[in-house]
N, C-alpha and C positions, 0 to 999 in steps of 0.2 A: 504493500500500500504506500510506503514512504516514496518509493520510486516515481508515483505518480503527483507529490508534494505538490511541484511545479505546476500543474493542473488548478488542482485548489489555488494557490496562489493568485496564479493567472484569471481564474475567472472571478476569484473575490475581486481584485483590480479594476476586470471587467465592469462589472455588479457598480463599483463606486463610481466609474467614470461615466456609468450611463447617465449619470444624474446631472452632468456637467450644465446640455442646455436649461434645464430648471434653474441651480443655482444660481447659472450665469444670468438667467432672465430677471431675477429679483436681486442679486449679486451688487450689480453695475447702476443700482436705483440710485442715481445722485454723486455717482463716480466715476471718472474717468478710466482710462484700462490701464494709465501709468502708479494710480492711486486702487484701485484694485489690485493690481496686482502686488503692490507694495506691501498691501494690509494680509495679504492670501500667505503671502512667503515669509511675513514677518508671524504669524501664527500660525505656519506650518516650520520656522524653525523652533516654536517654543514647544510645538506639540510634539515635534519629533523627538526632540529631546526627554522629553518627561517620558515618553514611550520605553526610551533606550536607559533611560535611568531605572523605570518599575521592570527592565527584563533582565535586570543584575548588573548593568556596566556603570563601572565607575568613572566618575571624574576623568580622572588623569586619561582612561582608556579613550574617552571620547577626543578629549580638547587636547591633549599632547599628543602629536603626532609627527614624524618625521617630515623634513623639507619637500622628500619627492612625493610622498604621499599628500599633502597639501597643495601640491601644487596640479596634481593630479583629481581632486576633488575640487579644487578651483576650475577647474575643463570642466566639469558635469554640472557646476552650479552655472558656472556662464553659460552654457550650452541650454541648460533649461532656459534661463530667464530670457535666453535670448529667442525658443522657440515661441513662450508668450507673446514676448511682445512683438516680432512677426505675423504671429497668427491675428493675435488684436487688430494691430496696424492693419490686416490685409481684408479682415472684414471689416473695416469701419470704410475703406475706399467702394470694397464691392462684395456687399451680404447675400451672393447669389449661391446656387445648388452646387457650382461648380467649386468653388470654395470649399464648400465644404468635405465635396469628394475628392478635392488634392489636400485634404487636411489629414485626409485617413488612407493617403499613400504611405506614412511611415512603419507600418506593419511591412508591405512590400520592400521597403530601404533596408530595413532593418536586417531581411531575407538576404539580399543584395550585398550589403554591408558584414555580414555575419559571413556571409561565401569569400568576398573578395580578402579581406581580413583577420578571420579568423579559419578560414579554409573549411567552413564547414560542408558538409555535402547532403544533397539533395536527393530524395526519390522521387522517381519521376511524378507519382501521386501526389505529393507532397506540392508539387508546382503546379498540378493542376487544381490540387485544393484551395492553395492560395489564391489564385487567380477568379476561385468560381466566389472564395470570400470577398474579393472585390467588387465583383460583379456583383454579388449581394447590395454591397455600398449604395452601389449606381444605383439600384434599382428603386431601396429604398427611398433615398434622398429624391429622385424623380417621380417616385410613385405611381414607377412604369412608364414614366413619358420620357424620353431620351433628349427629345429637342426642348427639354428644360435645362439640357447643359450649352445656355449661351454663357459666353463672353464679353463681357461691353470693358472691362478692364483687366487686359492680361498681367500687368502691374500686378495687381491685388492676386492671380496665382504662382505670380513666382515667390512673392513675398509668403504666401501659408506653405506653396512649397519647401521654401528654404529654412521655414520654421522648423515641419514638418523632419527634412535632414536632421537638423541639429538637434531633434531630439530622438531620431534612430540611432545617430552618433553618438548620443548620450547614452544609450541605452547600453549600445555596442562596446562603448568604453569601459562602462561598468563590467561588463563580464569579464573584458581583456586585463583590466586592472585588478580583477580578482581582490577587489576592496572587500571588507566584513558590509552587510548589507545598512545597517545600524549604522554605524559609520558614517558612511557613504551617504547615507540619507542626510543625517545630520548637515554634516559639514555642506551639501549640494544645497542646504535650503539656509545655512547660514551666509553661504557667498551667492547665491541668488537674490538673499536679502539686501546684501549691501549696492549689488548691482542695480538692482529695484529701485534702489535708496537713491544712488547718484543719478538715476536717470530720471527721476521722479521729480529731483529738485531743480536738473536740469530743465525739463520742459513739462513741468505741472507744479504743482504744491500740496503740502503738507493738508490732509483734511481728513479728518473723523468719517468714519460709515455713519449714515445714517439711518434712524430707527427703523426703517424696514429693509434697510441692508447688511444691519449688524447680526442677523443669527444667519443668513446666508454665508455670507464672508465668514464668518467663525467655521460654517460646516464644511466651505471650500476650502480655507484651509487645516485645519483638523484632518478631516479624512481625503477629499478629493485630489489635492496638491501634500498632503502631508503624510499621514501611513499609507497610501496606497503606495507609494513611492519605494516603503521598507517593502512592500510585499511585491511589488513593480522586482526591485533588484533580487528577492530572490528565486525567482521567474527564471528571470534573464540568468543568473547565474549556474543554472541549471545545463545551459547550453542546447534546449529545444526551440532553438529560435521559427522552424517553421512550425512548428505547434501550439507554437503564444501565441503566434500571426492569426491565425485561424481562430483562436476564439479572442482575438481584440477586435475584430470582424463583427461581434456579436453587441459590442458597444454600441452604436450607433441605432443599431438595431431596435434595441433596446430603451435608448433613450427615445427614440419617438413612439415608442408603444406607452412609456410614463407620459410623455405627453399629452396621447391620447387619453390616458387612465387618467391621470391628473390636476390637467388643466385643459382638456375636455376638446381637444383638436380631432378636427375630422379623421374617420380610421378611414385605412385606405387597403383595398386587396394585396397588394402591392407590397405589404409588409409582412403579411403570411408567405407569400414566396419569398423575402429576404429571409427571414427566421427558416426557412424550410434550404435554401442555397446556404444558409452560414451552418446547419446541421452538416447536409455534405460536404462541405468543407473541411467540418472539426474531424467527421469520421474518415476524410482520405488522409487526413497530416498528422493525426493521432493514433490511429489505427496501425495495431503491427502488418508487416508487411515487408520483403527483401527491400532493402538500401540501394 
């Protein structure tokens, strides 16, 4: 059962990030994304920490740590803060379907990125799983109509694009670095705070959540930017990289079906074939099977 850890993991991950457009819908009431995101990372470096402090690490273990290893967890915190605020940035120019669907190529990079540098190898199922989870993407976000993926600002997809890299790269790093996961979290959400911090004062300012954006914020970063993160790395560090692809496939999925439930958005056919294509998906990249 332990062998399958990675699974659990991954789909708890899954499970939290589905909630992202919710949060985010009530999240951003009265804040900008340079002050969102400040407030997100500055309470997912204190929740991570109390996490890593109640699972037995001490002091010294967390905050003393060697030069190349800080500098090394400096690359994952900039690499996050910098996939935010890309993604931000690129839907505030252009909030269209396509956006969205180059938001959730990082599953694919990841594949891409895990082969070319860490040499991992592929079964042939395995790429067509991946591929039919994409196709899930698409379908969902379109809700079956394809010529919903206009363009009127290609800008705004290189920008989620390039987000989207840097946090495959983030991801990828993390396993290559072979950090403790705790760790790793920690420090990624203490030097994405400062980054937050400089960029924040650069071109926004300093401002409180407001009362119906304070238990949002709190729950964004608490769980959605802050333990999924510890459980995000120990995923990854598993080294099933086309098998996490496959069920973060189900994210999206998933969050607009809470949409539907939740705040009462029209259901669409369209989404039972996404959830039914991210099923085969999980079962071709999960599934035993010759390499």
């Amino acid at each position: 059962m332990r062998q399958y850890n990675y699974l659990i993991y991954a789909f708890l991950c899954v499970l939290i990030w589905s909630f992202i457009p919710i949060v985010s819908r009530f999240g951003q009431n009265g804040l900008d994304s340079f002050q969102f995101l400040f407030w997100s990372n500055f309470i997912s470096a204190i929740s991570v920490i109390c996490v890593a402090l109640c699972a037995g690490y001490r002091p010294a273990n967390l905050f003393i740590l060697p030069k190349n290893t800080l500098c090394k967890v400096f690359v994952l915190g900039f690499l996050d803060c910098l996939f935010y605020l890309l993604l931000y940035y690129g839907y505030s120019i252009e909030n269209g379907i396509a956006v969205l669907v180059i938001q959730y190529s990082w599953p694919l990079i990841i594949i891409l990125l895990s082969v070319i540098l860490l040499k991992d190898k592929l079964a042939g199922r395995q790429i067509v799983g991946v591929i039919i989870g994409f196709i899930a993407v698409i379908i969902t976000f379109t809700k079956g109509h394809l010529t919903q993926l206009q363009v009127e600002n290609p800008i705004a997809l290189l920008l989620v694009f390039s987000g989207a890299f840097c946090f495959a790269l983030m991801s990828v790093f993390s396993r290559q670095y072979s950090i403790d996961p705790y760790i790793s979290t920690v420090w990624l959400f203490i030097f994405s705070t400062l980054t937050s911090l400089v960029l924040l004062l650069m071109f926004s300012e300093i401002k409180l959540p407001s009362k119906a954006a304070f238990w949002p914020t709190i729950i964004n970063g608490v769980l959605i930017n802050g333990v999924s993160y510890i459980l995000w790395f120990k995923a990854m560090n598993t080294g099933h990289s086309a098998k996490i692809a496959s069920i973060v496939f189900l994210s999206p999925v998933l969050s607009v079906l809470w949409l539907v439930m939740i705040l009462s958005d029209p259901f669409e056919i369209a989404y039972i074939v996404g959830v039914l294509l991210v099923i085969i998906s999980g079962v071709l990249c999960v599934g035993r099977g010759k390499q």
